[in-house]
VOLOTI-480681 format. One line per 2 residues: number of its first residue (from 1); their letters; for each residue y, x negated, z negated of N, C-alpha, C. Coordinates in steps of 0.1 Angstrom, whole numbers, plus 2048, in hexadecimal, padded with zeros to 3 digits. Layout:
N
NUM = A = Y/X/Z/Y/X/Z/Y/X/Z ~ ...
! end
This chain:
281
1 = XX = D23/520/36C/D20/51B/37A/D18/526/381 ~ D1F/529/38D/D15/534/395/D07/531/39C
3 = XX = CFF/53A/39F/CF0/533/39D/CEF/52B/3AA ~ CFB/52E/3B8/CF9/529/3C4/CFC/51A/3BF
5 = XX = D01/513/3B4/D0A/509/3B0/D00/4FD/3AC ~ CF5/50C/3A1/CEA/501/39A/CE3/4FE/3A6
7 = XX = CDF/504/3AF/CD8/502/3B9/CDB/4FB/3C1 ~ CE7/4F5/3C7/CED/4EA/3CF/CE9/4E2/3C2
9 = XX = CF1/4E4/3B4/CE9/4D5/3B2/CE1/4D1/3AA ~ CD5/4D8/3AB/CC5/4D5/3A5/CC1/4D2/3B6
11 = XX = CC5/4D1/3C0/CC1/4CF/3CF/CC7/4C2/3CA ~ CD2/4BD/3C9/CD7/4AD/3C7/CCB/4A7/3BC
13 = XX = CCB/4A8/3B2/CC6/4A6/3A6/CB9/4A1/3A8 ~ CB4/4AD/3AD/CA5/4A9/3B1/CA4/49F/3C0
15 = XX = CAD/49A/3C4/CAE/48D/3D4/CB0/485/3CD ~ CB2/482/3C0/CB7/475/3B9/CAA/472/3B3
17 = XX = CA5/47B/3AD/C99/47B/39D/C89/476/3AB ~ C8F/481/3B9/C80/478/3C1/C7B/483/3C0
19 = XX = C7C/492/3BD/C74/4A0/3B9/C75/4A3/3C1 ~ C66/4AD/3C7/C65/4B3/3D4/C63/4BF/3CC
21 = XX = C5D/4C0/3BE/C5F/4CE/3BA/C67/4D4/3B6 ~ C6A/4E3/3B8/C76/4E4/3B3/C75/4EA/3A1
23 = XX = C7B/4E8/39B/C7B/4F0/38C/C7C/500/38E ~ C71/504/383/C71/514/37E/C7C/514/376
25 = XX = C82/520/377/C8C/526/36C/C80/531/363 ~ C86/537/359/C7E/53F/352/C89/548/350
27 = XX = C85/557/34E/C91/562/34A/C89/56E/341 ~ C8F/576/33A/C87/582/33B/C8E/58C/33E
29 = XX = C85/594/340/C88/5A1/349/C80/5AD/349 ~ C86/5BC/34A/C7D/5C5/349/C78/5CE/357
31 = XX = C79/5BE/362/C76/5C1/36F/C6C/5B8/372 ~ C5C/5BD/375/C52/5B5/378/C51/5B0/383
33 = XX = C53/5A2/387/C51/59B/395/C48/59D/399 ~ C4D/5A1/3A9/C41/5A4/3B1/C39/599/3B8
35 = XX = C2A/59C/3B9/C21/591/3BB/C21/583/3B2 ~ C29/58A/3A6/C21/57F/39F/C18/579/399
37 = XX = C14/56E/392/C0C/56D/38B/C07/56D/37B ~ C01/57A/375/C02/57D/36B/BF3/57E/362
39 = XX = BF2/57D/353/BE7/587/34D/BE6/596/353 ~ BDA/597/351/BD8/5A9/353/BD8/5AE/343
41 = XX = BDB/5BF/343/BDD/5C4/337/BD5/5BE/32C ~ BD6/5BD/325/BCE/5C0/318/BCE/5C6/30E
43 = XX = BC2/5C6/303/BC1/5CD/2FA/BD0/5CC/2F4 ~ BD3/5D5/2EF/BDF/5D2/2E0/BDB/5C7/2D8
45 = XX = BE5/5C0/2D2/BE1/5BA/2C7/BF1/5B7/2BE ~ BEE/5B2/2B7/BFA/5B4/2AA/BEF/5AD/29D
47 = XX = BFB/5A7/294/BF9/5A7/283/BF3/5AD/27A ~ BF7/5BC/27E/BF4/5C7/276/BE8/5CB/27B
49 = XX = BE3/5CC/28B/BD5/5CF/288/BCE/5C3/286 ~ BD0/5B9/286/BC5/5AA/280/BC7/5AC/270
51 = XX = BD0/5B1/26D/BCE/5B3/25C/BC5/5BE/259 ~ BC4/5C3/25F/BBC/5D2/25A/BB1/5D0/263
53 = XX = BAA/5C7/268/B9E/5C1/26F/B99/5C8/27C ~ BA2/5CE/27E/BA9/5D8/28B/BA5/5D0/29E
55 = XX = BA9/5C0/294/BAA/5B9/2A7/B9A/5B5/2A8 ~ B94/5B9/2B4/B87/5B1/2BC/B8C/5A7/2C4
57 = XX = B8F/599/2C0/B96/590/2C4/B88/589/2D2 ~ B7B/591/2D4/B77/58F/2DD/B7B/595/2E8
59 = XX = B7E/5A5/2E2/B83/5AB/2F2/B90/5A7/2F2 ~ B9C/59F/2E8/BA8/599/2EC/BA5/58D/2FB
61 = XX = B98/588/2FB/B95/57A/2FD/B91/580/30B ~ B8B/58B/30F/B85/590/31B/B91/590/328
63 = XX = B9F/58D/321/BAA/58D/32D/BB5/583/329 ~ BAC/577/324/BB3/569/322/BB9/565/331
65 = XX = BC6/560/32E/BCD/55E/337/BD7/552/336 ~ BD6/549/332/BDD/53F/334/BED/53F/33C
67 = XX = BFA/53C/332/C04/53C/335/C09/52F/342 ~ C04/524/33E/C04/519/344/BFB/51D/350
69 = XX = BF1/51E/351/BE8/526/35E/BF0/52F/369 ~ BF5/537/364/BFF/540/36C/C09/537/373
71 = XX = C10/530/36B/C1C/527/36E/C15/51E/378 ~ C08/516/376/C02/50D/37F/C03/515/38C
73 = XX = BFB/522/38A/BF7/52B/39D/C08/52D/3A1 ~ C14/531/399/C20/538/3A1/C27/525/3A6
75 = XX = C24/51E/39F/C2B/511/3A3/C21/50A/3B2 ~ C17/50F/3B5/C0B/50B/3C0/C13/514/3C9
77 = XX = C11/520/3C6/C18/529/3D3/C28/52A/3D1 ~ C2E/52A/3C6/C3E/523/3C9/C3E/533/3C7
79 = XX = C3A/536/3BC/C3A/544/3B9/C41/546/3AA ~ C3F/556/3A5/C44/558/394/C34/559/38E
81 = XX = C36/553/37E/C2D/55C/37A/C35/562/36D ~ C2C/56B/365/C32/571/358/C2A/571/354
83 = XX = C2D/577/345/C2A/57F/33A/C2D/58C/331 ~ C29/58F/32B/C2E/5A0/324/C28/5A3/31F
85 = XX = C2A/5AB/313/C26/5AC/306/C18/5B8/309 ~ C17/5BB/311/C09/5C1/317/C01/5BB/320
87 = XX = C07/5B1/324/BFC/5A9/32E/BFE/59C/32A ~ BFC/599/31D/BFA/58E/319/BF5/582/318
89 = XX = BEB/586/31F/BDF/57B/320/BDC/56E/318 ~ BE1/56A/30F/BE0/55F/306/BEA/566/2F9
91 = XX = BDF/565/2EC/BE6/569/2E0/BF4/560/2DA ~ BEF/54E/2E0/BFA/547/2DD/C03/546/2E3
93 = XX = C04/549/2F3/C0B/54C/2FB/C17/555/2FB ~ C10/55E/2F6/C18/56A/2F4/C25/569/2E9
95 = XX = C1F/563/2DD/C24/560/2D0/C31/554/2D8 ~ C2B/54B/2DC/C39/540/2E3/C43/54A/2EC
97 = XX = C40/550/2F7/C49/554/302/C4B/55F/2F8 ~ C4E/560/2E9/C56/56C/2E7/C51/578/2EB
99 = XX = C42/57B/2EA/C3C/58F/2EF/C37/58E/2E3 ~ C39/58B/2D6/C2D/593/2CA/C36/58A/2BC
101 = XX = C39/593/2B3/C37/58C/2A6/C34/593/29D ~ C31/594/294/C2D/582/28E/C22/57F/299
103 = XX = C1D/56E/299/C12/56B/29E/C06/573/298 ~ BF8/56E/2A2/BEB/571/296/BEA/568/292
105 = XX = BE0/56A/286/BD8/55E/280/BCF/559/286 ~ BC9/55E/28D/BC0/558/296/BC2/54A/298
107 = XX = BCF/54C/2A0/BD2/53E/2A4/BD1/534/29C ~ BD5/535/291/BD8/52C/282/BCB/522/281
109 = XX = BBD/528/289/BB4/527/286/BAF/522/294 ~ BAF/527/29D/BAE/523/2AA/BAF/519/2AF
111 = XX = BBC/513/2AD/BC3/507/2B0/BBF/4F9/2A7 ~ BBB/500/297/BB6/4F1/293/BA8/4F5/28E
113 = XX = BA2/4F8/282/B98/4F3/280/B8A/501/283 ~ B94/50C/288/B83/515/286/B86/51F/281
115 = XX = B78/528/27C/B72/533/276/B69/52C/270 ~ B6A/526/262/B5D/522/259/B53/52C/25D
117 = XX = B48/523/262/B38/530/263/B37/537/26D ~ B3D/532/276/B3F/537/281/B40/52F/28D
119 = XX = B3C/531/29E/B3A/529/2A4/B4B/520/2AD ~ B53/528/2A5/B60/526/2A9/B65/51A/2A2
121 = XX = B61/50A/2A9/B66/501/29C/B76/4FD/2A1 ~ B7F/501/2AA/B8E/503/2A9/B8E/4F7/2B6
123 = XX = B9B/4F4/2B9/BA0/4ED/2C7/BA3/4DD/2BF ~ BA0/4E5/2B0/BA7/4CF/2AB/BB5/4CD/2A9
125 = XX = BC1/4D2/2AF/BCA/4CC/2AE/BD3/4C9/2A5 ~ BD4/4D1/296/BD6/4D2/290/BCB/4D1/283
127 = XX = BD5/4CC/277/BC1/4C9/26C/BC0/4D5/265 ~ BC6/4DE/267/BC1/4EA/25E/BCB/4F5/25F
129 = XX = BCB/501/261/BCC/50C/260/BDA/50E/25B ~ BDB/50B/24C/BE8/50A/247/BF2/503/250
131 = XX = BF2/4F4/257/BFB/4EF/25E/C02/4F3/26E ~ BF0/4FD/26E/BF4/502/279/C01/50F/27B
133 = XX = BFE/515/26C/C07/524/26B/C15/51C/26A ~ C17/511/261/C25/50A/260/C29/50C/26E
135 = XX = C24/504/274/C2A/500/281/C2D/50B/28A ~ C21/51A/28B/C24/524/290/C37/52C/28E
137 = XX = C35/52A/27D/C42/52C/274/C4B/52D/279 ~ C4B/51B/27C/C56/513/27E/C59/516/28D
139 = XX = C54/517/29B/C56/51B/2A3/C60/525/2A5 ~ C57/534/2A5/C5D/53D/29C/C66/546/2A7
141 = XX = C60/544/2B9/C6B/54B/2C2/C6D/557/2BD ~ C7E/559/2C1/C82/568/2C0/C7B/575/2CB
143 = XX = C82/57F/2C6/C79/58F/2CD/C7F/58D/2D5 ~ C76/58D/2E2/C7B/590/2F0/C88/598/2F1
145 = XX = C8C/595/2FC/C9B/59B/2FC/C95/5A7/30E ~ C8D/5A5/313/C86/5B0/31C/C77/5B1/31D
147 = XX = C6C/5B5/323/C63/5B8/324/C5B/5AC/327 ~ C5F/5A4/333/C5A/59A/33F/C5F/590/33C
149 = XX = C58/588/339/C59/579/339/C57/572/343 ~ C62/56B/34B/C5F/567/35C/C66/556/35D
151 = XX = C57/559/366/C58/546/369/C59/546/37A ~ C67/541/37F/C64/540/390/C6B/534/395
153 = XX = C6E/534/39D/C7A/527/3A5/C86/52C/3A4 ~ C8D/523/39E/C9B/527/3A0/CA3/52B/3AB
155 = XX = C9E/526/3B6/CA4/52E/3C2/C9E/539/3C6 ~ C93/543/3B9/C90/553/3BC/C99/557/3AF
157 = XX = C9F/555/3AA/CAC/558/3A2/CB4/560/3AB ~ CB7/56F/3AB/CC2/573/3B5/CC7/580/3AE
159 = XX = CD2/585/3B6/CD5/595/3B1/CDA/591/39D ~ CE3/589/3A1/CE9/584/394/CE2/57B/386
161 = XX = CD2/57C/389/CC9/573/37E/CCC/569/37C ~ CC9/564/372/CD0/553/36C/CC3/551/364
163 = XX = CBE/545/367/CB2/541/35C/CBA/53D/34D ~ CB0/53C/344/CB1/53A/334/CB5/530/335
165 = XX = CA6/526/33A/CA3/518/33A/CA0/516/34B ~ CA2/507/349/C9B/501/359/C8F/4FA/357
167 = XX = C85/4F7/35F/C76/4EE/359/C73/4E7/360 ~ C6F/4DC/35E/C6B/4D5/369/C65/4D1/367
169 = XX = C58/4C9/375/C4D/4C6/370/C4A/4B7/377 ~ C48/4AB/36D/C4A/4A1/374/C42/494/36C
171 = XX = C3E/48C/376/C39/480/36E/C42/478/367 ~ C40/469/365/C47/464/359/C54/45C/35F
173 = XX = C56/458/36A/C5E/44E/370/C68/45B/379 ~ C6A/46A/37D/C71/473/37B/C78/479/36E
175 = XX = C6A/47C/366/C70/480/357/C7D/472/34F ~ C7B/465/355/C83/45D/353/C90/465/358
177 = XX = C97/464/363/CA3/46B/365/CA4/475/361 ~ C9B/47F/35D/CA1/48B/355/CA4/48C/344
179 = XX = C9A/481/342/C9B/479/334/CAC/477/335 ~ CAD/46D/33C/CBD/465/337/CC4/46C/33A
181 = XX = CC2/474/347/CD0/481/34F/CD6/487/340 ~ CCB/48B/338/CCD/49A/32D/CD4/48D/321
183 = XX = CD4/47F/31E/CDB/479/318/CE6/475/31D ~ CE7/472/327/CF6/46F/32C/CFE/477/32D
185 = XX = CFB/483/330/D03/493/32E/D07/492/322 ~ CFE/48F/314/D00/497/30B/D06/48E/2FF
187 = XX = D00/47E/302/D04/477/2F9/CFE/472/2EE ~ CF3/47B/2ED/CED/47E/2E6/CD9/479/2E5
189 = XX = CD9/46F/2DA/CCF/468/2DB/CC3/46E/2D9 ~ CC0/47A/2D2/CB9/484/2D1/CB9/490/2D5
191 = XX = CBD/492/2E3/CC2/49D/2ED/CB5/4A3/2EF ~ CAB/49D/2ED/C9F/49C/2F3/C94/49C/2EC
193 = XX = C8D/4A9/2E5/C7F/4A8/2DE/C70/4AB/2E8 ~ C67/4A8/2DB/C5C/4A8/2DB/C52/4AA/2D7
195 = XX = C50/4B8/2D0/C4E/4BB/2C7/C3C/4C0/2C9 ~ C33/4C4/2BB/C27/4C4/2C1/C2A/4D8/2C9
197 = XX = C1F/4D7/2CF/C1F/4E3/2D5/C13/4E8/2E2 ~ C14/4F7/2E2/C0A/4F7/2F0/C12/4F5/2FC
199 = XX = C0D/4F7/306/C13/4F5/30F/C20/500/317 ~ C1C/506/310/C2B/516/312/C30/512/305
201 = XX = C2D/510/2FA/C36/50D/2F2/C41/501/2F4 ~ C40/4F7/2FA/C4A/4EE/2FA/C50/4EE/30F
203 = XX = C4F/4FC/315/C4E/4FD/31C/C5A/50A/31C ~ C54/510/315/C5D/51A/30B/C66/51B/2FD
205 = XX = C57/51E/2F8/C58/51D/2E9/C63/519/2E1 ~ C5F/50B/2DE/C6A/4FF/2DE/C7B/4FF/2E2
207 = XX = C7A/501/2F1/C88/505/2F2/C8E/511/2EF ~ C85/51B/2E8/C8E/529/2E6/C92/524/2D8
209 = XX = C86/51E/2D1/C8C/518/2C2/C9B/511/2C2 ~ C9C/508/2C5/CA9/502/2C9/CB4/50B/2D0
211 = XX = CB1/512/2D7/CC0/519/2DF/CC2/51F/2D3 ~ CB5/527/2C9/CBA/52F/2BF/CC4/52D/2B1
213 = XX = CC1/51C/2B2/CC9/514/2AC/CD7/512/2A8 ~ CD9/512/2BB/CE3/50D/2BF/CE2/4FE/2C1
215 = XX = CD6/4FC/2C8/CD6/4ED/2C8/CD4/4ED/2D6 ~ CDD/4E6/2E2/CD7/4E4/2ED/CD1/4D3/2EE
217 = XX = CC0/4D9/2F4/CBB/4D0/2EF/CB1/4D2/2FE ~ CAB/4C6/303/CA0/4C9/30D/C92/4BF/306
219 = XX = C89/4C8/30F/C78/4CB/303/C6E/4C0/30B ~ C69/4B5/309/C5E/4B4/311/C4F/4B8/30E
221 = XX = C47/4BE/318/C3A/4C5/313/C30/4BC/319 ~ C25/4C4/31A/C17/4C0/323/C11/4B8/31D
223 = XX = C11/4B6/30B/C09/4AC/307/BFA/4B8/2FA ~ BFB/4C4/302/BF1/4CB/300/BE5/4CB/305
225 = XX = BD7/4C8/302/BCF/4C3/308/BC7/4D0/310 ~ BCA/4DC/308/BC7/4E7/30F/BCF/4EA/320
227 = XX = BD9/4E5/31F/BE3/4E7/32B/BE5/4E6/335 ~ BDA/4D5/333/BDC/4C8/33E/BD3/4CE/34B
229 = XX = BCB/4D7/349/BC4/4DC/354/BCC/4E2/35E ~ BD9/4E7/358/BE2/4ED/361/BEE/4E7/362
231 = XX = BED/4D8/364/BF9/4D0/368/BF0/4C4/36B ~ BF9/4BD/379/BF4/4B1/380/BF3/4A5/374
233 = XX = BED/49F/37A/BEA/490/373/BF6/488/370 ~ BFA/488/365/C00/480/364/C13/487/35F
235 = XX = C10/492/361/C1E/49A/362/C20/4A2/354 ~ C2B/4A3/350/C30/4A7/346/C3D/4B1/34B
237 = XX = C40/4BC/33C/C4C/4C5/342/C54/4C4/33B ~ C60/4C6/343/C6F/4BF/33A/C74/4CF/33C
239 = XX = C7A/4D6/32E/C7C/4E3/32C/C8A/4E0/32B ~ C97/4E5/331/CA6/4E6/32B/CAC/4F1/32C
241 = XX = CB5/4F9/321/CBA/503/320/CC5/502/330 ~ CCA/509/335/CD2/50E/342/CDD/506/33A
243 = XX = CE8/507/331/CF4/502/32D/CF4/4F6/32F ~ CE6/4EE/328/CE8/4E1/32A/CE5/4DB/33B
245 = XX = CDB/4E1/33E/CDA/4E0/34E/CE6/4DB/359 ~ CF0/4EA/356/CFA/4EC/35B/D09/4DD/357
247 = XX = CFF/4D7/34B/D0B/4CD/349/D05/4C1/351 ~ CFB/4BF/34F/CF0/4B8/354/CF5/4B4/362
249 = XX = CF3/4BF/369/CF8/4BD/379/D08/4BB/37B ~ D0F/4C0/374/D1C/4BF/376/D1F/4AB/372
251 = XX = D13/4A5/36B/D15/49C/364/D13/490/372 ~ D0D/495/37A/D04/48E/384/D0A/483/38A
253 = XX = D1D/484/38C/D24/47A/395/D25/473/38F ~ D24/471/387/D28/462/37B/D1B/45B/376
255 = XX = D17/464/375/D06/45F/36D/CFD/453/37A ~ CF3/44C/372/CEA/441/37B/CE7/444/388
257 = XX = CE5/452/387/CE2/456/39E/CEB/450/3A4 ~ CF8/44C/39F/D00/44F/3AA/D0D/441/3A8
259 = XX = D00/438/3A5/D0A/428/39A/CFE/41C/39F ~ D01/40E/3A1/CF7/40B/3A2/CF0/403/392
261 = XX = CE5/405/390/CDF/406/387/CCF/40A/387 ~ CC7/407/37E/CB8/400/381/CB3/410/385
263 = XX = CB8/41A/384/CB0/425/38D/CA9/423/39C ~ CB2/41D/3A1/CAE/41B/3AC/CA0/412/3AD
265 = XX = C9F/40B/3A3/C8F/404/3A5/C83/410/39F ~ C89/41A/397/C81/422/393/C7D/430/39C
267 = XX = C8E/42B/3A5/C8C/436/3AB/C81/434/3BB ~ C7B/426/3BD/C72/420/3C5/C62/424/3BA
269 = XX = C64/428/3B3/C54/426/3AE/C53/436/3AD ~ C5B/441/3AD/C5A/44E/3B0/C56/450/3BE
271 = XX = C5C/445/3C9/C55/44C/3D0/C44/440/3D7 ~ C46/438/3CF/C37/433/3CE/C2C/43D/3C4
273 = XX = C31/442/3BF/C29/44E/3B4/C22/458/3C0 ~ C2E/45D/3C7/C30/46B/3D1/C23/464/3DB
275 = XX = C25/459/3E1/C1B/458/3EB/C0E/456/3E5 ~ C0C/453/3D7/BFF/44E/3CE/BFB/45A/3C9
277 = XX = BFC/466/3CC/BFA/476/3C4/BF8/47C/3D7 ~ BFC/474/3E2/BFB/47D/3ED/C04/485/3ED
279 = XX = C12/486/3E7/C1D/491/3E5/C2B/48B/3EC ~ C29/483/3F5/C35/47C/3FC/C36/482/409
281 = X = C2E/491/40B/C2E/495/41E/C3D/49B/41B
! end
């Protein structure tokens, strides 16, 4: 499908679902978008120097940069943001959007319980250290295939670009029609995971695991407690590979939008949501 195609119909798509935002694509590339929103350089880091006690994971921390944070400011100004294996700005970050492997250990520790003896007692989310490396494991994105990791609107897609995935960002009574859209296309009663994760991980992460698969599969995220600072109240992100997308919309004439069927009472409480958030101008 040519990108002018997705574009006429993610414009349909989104008149039905009640969306005034539009979805980021994500690509990579070894062309850094301009004015976007990024980490600044940082220190190196790698495996091999945390093995050899090489990393000052304080001066890592002096240009923490939140992957989700970036994506919040370029989606405010209807902007890109990135990432790159030198402007990192988050160690976990980096490890999901595919700029570093292996992960560190750090994280292993970070994320659930700590540094015994030390004032670092971890984020909780995991009970220990070992479950956390599984899961890192299990993840497991592939090596970038360019430099730049880029998040923008699919209508700054031009000069031949095609996103990976499409993202969207949406409360629960939207995420419904994107919920059923990706089953009715697919048939498929588990079209649709949810798996644990940060907030680029199931934003990313997550869906590079599955395309790697060969599973087309769409991801819901935003249940990171770290994250939620950089997404509205109430809203959650529905990640889908482009293939499925592309069936998704092609799926659109036959499917509930366009039948009558109980959307339409849902599709009344999207836009009682829209005026209840101040987002109906």
């Amino acid at each position: 499908m040519a990108m002018q195609s997705i574009l006429d119909g993610t414009a349909t798509f989104m008149e039905h679902l009640g969306l005034s935002e539009e979805p980021l694509g994500v690509h990579y590339t070894d062309t850094k978008p301009e004015n976007a929103y990024g980490p600044k350089t940082g220190t190196p880091i790698s495996r091999e120097l945390e093995d050899r006690g090489e990393l000052d994971m304080q001066e890592v921390m002096k240009t923490f940069s939140c992957v989700m944070g970036n994506v919040w400011l370029a989606r405010k100004k209807h902007g890109a943001a990135f990432i790159s294996t030198e402007e990192y700005g988050c160690v976990g970050g980096a490890y999901y959007c595919s700029m570093m492997k292996p992960h560190l250990r750090f994280i292993e520790h970070y994320v659930s319980t700590g540094f015994e003896g030390t004032p670092m007692h971890g984020e909780r989310y995991m009970p220990n250290p070992d479950a956390m490396r599984e899961f890192m494991l299990k993840v497991n994105p592939r090596k970038a295939p360019a430099k730049y990791c880029v998040f923008k609107p699919l209508s700054q897609f031009t000069g031949g670009e095609e996103p990976e995935f499409v993202i969207f960002f949406a409360r629960p009574e939207v995420l419904t029609g994107l919920f059923i859209q990706a089953v009715f296309t697919t048939g498929d009663m588990e079209c649709v995971a949810t798996p644990f994760g940060a907030g680029c991980t199931n934003m990313l992460g997550w869906p590079l695991y599955y395309k790697e698969k060969g599973v087309e599969k769409a991801v819901i995220g935003g249940m990171d407690p770290s994250a939620r600072k950089f997404m509205k109240t109430d809203e959650l992100t529905f990640t889908v590979p482009l293939s499925l997308y592309e069936k998704m919309l092609s799926a659109l004439p036959e499917s509930m939008f366009n039948h009558d069927t109980d959307w339409k009472s849902v599709r009344k409480k999207v836009e009682r949501s829209a005026k209840a958030w101040g987002e109906d101008k």
